[in-house]
N, CA, C and O atoms as a Tripos MOL2 file, in Angstrom:
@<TRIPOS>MOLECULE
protein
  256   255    64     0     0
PROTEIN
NO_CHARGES

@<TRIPOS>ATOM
      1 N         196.2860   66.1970   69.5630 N.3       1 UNK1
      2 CA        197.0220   65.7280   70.7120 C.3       1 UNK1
      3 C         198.3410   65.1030   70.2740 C.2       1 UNK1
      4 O         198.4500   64.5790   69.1650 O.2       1 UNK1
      5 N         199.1500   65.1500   70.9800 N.am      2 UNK2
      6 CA        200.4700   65.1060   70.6390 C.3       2 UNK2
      7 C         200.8630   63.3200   71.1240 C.2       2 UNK2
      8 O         200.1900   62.9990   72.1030 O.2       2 UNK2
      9 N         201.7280   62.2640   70.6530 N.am      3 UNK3
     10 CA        201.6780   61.2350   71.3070 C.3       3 UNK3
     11 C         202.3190   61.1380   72.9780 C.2       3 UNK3
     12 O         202.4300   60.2630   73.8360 O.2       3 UNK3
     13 N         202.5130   61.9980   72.8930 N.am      4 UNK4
     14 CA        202.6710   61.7360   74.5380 C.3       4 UNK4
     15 C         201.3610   62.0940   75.5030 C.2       4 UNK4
     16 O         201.1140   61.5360   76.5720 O.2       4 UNK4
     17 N         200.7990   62.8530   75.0580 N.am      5 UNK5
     18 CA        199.5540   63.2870   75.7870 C.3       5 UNK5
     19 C         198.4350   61.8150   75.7150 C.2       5 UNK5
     20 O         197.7380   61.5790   76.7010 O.2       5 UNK5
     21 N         198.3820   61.1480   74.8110 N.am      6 UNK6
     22 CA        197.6200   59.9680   74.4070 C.3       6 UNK6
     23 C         198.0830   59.1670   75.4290 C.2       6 UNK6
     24 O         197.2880   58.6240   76.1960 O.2       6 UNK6
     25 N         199.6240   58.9880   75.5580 N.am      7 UNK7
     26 CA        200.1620   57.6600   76.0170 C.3       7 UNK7
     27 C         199.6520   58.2940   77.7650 C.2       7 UNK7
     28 O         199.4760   57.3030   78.4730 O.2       7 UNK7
     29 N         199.4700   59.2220   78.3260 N.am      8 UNK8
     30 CA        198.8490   59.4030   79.7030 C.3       8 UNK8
     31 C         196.9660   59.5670   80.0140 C.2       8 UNK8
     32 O         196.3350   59.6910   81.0640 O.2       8 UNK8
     33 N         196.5690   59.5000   78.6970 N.am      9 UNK9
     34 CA        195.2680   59.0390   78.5070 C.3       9 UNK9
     35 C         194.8390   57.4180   79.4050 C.2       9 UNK9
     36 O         195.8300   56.7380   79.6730 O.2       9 UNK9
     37 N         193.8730   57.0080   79.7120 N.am     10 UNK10
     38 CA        193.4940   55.7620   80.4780 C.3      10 UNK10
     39 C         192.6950   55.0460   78.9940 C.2      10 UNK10
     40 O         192.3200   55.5530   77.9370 O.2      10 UNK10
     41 N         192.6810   54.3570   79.2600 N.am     11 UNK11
     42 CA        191.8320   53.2710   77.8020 C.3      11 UNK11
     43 C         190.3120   53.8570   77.7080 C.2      11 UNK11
     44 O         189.7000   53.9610   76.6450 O.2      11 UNK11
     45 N         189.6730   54.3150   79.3090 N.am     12 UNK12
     46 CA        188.2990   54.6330   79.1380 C.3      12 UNK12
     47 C         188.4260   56.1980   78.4760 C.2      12 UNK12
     48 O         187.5920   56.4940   77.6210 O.2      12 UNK12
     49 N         189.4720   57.2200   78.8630 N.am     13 UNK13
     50 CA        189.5030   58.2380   78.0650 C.3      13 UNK13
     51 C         189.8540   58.3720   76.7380 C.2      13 UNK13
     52 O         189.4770   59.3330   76.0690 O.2      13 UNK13
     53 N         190.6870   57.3070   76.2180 N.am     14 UNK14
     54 CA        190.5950   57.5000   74.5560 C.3      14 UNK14
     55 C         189.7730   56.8330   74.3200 C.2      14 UNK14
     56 O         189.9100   56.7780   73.0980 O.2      14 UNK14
     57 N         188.6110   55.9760   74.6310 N.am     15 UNK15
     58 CA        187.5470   55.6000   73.9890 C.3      15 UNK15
     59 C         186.4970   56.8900   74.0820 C.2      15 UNK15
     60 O         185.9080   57.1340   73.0290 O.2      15 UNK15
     61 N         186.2310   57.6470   75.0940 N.am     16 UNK16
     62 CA        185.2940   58.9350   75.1210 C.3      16 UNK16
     63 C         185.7620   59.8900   74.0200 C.2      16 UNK16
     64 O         185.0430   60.4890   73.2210 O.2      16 UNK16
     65 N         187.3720   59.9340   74.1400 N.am     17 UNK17
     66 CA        187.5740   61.3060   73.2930 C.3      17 UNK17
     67 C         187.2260   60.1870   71.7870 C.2      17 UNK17
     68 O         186.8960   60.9910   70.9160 O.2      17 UNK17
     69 N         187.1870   59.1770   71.3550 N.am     18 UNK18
     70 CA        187.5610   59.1100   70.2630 C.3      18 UNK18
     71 C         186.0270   58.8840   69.5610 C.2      18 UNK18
     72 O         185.7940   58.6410   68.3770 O.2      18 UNK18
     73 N         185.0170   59.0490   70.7240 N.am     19 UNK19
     74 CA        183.6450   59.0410   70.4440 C.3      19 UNK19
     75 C         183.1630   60.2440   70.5280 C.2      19 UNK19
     76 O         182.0160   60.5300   70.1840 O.2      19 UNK19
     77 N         183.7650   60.8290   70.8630 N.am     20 UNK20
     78 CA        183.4260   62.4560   71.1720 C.3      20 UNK20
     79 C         183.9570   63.1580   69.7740 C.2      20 UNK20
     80 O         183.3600   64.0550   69.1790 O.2      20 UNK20
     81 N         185.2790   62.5220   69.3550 N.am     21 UNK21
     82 CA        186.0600   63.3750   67.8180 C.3      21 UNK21
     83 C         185.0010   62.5820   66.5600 C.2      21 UNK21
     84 O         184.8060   63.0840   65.4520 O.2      21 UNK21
     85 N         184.5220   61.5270   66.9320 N.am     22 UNK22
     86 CA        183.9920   60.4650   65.7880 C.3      22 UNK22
     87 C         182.7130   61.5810   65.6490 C.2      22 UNK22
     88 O         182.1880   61.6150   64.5360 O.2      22 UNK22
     89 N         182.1740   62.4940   66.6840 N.am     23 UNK23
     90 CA        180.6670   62.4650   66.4330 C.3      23 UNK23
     91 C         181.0140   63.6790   66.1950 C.2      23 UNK23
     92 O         180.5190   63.9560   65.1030 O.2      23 UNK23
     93 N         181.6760   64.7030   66.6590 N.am     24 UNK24
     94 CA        181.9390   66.0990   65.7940 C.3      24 UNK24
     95 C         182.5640   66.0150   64.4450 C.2      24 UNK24
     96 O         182.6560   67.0330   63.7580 O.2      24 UNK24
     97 N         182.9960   64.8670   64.0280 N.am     25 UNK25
     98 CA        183.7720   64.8200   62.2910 C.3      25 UNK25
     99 C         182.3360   64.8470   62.3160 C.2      25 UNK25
    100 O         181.8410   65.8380   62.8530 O.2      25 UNK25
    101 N         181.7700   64.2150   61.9810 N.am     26 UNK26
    102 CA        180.1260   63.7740   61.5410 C.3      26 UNK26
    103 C         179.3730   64.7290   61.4160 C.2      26 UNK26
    104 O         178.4720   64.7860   60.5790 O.2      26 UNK26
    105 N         179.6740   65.6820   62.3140 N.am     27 UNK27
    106 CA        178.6220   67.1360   62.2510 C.3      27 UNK27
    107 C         179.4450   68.0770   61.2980 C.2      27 UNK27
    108 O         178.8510   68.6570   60.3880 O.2      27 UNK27
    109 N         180.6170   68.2220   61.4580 N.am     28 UNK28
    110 CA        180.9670   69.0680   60.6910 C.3      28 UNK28
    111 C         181.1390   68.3660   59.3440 C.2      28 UNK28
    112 O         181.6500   69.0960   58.4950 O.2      28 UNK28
    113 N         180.8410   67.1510   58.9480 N.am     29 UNK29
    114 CA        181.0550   66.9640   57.3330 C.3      29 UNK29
    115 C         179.4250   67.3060   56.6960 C.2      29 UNK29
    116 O         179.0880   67.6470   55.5630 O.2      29 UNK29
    117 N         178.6100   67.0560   57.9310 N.am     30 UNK30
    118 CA        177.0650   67.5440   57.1010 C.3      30 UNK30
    119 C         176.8890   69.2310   57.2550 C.2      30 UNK30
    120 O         176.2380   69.9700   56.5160 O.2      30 UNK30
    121 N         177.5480   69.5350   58.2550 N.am     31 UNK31
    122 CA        177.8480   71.3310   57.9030 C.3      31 UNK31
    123 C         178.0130   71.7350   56.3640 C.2      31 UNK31
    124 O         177.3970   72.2830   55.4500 O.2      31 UNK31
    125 N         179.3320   71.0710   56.6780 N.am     32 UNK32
    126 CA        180.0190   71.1770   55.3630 C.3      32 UNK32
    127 C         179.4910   71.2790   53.9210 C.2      32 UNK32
    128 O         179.7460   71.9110   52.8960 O.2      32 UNK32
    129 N         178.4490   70.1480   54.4420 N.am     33 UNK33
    130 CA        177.5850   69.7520   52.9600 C.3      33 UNK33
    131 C         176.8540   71.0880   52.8180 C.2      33 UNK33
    132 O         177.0250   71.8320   51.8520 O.2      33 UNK33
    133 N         175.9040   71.3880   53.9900 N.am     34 UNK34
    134 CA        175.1940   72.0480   53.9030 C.3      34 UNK34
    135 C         175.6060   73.7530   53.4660 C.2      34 UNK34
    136 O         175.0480   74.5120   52.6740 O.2      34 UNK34
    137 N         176.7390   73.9430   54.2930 N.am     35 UNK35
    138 CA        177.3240   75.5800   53.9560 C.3      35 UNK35
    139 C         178.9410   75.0600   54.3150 C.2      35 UNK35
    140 O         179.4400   74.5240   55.3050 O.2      35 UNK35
    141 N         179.4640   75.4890   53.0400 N.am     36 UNK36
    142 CA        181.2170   75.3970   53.2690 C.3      36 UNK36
    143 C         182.0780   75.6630   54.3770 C.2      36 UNK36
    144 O         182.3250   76.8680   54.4330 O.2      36 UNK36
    145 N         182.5820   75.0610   55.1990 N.am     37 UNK37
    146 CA        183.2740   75.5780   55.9060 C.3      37 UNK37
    147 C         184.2990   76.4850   55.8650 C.2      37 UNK37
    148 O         185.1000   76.2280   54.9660 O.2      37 UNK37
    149 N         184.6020   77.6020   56.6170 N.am     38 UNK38
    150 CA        185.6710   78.2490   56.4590 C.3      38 UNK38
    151 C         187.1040   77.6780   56.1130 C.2      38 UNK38
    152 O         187.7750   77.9830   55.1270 O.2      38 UNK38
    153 N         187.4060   76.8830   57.0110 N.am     39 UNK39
    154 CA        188.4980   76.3430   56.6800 C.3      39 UNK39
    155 C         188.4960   74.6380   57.1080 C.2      39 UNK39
    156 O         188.5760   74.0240   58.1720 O.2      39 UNK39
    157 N         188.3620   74.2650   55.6890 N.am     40 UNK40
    158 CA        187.9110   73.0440   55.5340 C.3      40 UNK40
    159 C         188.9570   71.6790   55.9000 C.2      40 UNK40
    160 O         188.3710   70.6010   55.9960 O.2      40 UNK40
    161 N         190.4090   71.6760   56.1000 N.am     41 UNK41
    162 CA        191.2360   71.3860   56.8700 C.3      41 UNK41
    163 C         191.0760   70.6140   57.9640 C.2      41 UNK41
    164 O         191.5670   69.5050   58.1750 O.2      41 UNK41
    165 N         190.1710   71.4310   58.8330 N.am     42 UNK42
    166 CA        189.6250   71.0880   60.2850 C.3      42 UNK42
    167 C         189.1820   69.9530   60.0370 C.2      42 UNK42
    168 O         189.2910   69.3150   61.0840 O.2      42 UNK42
    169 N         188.6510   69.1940   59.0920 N.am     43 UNK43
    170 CA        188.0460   67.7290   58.5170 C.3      43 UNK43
    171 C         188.8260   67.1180   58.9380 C.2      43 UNK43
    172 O         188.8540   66.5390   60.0240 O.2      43 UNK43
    173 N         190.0490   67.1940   57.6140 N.am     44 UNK44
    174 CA        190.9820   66.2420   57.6330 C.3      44 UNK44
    175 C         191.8130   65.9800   59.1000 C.2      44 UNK44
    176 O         192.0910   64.8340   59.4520 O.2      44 UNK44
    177 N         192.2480   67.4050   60.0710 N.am     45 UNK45
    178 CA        192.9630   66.9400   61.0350 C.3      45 UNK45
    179 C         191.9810   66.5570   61.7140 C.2      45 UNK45
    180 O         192.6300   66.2360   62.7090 O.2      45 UNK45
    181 N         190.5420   66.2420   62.0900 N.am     46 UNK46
    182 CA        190.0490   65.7280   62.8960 C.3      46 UNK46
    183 C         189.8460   63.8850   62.8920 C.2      46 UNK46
    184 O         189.6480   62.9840   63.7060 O.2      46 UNK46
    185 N         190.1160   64.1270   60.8790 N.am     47 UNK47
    186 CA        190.2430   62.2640   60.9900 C.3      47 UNK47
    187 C         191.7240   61.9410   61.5320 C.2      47 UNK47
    188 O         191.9410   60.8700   62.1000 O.2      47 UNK47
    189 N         192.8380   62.9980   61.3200 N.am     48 UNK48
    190 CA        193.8770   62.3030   61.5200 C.3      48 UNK48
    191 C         194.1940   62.2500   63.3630 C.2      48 UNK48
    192 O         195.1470   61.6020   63.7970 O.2      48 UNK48
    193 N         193.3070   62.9770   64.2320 N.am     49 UNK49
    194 CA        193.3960   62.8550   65.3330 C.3      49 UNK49
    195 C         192.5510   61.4140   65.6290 C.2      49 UNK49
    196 O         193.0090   60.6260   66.4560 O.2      49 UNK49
    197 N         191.6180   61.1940   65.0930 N.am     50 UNK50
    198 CA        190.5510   60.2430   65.7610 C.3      50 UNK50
    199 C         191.7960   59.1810   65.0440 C.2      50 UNK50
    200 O         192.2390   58.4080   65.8940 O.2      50 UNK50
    201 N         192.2440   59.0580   64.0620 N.am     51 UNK51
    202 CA        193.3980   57.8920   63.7540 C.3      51 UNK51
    203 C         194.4730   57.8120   64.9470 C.2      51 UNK51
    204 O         194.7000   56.6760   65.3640 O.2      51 UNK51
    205 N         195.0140   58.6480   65.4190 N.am     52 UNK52
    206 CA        195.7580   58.8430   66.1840 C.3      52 UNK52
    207 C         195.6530   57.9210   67.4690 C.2      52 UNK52
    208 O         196.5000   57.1280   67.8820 O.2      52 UNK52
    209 N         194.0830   58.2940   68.1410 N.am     53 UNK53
    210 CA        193.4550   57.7080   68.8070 C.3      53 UNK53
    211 C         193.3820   56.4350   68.8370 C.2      53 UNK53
    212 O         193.7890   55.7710   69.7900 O.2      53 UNK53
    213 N         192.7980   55.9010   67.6880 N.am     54 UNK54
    214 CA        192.4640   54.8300   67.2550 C.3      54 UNK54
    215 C         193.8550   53.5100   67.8850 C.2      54 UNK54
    216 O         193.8140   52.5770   68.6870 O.2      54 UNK54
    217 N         195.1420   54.2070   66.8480 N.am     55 UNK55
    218 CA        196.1970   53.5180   67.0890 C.3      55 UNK55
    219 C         196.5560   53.5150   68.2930 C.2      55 UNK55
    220 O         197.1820   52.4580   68.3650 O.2      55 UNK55
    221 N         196.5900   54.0760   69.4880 N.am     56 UNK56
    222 CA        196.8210   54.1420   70.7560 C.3      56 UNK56
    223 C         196.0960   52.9910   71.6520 C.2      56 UNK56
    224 O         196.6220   52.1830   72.4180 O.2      56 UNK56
    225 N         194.6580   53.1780   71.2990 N.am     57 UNK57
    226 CA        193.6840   52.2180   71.6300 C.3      57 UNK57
    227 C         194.2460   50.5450   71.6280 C.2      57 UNK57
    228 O         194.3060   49.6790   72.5010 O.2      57 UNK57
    229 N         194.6450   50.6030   70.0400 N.am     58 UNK58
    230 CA        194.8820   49.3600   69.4650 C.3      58 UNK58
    231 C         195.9170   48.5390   70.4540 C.2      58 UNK58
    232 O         195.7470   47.5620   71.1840 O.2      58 UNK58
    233 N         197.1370   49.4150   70.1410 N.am     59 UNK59
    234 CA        198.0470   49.5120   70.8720 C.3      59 UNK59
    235 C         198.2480   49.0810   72.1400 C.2      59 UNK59
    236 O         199.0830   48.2640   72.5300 O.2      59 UNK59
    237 N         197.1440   49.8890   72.9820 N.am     60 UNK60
    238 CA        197.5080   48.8490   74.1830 C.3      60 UNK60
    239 C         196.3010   47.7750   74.7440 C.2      60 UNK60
    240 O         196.3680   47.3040   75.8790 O.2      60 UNK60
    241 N         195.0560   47.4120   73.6890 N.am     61 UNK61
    242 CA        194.8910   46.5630   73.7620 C.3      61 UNK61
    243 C         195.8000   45.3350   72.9240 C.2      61 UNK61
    244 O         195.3710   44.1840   72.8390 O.2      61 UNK61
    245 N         196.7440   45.6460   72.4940 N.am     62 UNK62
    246 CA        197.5410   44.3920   72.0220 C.3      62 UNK62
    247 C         198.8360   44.1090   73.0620 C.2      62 UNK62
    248 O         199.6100   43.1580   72.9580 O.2      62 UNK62
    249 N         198.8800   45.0520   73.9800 N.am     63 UNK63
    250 CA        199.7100   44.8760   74.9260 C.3      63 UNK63
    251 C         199.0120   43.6810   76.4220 C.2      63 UNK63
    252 O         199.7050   42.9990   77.1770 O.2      63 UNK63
    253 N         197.6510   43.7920   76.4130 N.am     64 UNK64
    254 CA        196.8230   43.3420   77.1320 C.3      64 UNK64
    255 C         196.9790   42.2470   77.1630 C.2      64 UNK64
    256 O         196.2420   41.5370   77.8460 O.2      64 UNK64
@<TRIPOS>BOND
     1     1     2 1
     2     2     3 1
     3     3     4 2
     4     3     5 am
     5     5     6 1
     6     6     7 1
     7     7     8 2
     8     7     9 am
     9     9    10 1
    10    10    11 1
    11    11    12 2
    12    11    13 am
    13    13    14 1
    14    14    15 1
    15    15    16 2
    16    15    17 am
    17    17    18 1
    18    18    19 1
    19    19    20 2
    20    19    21 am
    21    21    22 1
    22    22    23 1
    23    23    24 2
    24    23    25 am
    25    25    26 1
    26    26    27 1
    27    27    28 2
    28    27    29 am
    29    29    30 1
    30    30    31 1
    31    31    32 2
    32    31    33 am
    33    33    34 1
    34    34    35 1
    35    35    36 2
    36    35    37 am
    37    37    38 1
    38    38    39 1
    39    39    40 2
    40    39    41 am
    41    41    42 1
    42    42    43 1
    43    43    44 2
    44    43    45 am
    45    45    46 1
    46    46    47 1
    47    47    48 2
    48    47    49 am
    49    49    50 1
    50    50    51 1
    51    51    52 2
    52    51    53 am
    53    53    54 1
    54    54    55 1
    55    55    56 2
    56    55    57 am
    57    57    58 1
    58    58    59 1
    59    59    60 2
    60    59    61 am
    61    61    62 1
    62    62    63 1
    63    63    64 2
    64    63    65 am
    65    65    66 1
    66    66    67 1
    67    67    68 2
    68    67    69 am
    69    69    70 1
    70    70    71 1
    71    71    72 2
    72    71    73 am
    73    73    74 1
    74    74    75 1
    75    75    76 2
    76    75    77 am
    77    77    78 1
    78    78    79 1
    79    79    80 2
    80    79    81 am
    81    81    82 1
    82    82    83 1
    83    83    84 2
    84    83    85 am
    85    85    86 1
    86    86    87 1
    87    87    88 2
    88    87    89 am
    89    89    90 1
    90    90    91 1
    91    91    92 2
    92    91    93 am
    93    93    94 1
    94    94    95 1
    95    95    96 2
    96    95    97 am
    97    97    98 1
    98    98    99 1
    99    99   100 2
   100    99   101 am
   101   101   102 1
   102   102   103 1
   103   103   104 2
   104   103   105 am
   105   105   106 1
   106   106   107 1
   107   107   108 2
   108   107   109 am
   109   109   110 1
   110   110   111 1
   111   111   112 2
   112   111   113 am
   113   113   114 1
   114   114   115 1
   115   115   116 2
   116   115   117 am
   117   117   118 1
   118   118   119 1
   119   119   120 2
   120   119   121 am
   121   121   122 1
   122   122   123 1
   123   123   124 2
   124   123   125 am
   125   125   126 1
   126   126   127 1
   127   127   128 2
   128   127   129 am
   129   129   130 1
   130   130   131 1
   131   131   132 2
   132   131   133 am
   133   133   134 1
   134   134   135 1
   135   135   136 2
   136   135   137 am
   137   137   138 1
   138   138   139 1
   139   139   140 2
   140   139   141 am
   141   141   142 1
   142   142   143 1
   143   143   144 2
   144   143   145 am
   145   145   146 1
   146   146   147 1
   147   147   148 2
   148   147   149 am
   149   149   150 1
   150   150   151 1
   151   151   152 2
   152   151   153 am
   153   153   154 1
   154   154   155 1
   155   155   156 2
   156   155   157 am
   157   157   158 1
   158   158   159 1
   159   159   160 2
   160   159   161 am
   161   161   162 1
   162   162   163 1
   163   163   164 2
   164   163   165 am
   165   165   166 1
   166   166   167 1
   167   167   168 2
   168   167   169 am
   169   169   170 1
   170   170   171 1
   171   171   172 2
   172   171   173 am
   173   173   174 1
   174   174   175 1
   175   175   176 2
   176   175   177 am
   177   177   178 1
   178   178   179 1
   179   179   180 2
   180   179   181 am
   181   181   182 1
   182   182   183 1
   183   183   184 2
   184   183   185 am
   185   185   186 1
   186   186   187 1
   187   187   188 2
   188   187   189 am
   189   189   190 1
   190   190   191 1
   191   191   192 2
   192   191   193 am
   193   193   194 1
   194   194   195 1
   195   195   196 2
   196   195   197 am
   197   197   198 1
   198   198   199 1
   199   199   200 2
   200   199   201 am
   201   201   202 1
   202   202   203 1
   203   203   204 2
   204   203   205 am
   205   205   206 1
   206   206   207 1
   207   207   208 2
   208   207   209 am
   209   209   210 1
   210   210   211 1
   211   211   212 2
   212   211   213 am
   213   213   214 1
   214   214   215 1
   215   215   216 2
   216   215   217 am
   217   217   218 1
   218   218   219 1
   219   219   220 2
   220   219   221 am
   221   221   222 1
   222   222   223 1
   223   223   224 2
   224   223   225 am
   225   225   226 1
   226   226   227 1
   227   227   228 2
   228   227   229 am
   229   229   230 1
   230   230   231 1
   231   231   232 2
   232   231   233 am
   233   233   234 1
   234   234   235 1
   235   235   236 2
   236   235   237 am
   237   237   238 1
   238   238   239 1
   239   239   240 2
   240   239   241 am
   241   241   242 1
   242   242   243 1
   243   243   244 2
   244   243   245 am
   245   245   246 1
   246   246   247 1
   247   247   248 2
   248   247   249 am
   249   249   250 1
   250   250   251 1
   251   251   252 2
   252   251   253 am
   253   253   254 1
   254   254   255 1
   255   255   256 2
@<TRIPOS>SUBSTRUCTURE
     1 UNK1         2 RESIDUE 1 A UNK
     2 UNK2         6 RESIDUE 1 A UNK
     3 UNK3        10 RESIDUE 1 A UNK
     4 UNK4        14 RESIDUE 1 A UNK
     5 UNK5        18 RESIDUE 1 A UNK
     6 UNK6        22 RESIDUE 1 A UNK
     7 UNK7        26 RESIDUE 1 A UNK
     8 UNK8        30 RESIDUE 1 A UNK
     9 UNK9        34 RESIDUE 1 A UNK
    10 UNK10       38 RESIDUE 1 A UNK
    11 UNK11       42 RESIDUE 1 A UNK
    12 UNK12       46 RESIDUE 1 A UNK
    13 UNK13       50 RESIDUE 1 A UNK
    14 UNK14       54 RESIDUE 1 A UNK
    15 UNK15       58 RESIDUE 1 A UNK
    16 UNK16       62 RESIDUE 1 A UNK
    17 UNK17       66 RESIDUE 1 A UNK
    18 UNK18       70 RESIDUE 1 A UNK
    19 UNK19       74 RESIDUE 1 A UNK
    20 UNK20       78 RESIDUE 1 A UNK
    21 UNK21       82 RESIDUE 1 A UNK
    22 UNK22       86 RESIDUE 1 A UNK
    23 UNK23       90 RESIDUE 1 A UNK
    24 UNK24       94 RESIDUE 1 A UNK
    25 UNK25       98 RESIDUE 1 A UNK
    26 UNK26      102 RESIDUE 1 A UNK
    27 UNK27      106 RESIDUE 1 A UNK
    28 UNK28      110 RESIDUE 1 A UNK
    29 UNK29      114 RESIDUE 1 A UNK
    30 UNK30      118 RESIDUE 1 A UNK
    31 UNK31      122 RESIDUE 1 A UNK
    32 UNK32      126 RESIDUE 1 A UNK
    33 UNK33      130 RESIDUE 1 A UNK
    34 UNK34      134 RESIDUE 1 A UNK
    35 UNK35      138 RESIDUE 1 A UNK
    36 UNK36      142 RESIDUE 1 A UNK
    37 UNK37      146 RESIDUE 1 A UNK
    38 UNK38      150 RESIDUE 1 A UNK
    39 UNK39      154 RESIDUE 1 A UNK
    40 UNK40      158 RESIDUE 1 A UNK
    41 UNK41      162 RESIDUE 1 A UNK
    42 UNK42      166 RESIDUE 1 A UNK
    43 UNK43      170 RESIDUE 1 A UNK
    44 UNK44      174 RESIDUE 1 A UNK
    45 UNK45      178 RESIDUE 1 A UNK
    46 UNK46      182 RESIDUE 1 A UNK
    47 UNK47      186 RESIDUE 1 A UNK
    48 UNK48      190 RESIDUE 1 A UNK
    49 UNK49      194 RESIDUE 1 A UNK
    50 UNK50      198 RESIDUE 1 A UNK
    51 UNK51      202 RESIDUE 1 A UNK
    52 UNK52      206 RESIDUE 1 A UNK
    53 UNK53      210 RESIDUE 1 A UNK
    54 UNK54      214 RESIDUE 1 A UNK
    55 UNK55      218 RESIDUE 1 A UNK
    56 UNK56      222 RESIDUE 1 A UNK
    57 UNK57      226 RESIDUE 1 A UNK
    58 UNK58      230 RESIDUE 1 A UNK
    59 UNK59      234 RESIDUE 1 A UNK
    60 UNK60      238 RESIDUE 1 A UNK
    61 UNK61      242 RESIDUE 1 A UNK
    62 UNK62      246 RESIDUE 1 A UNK
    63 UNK63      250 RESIDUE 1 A UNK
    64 UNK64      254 RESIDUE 1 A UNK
């Protein structure tokens, strides 16, 4: 997601998506373990989206 798409997110939707990205990293790193992923990438941008998230969150609870 791009930061503008975040910044029209509501606080209750980046907490779902960022529980929703938290629990598919999780499946796909025990995939992973189990049989290699094709393109193993998909890891890393999924932590750097749930970061993404994260900071948005933060963000405007410090605006609060």
């Amino acid at each position: 997601m791009k930061k503008e798409d975040l910044s029209k997110l509501s606080v209750e939707d980046l907490k779902k998506q960022i529980a929703s990205a938290t629990e598919s990293l999780a499946k796909m790193k025990i995939g992973h373990k189990i049989t290699p992923l094709e393109n193993p990438i998909v890891i890393r941008n999924n932590r750097k989206a749930i970061a993404r998230l994260n900071t948005e969150l933060t963000k405007r609870q410090k605006q609060a």
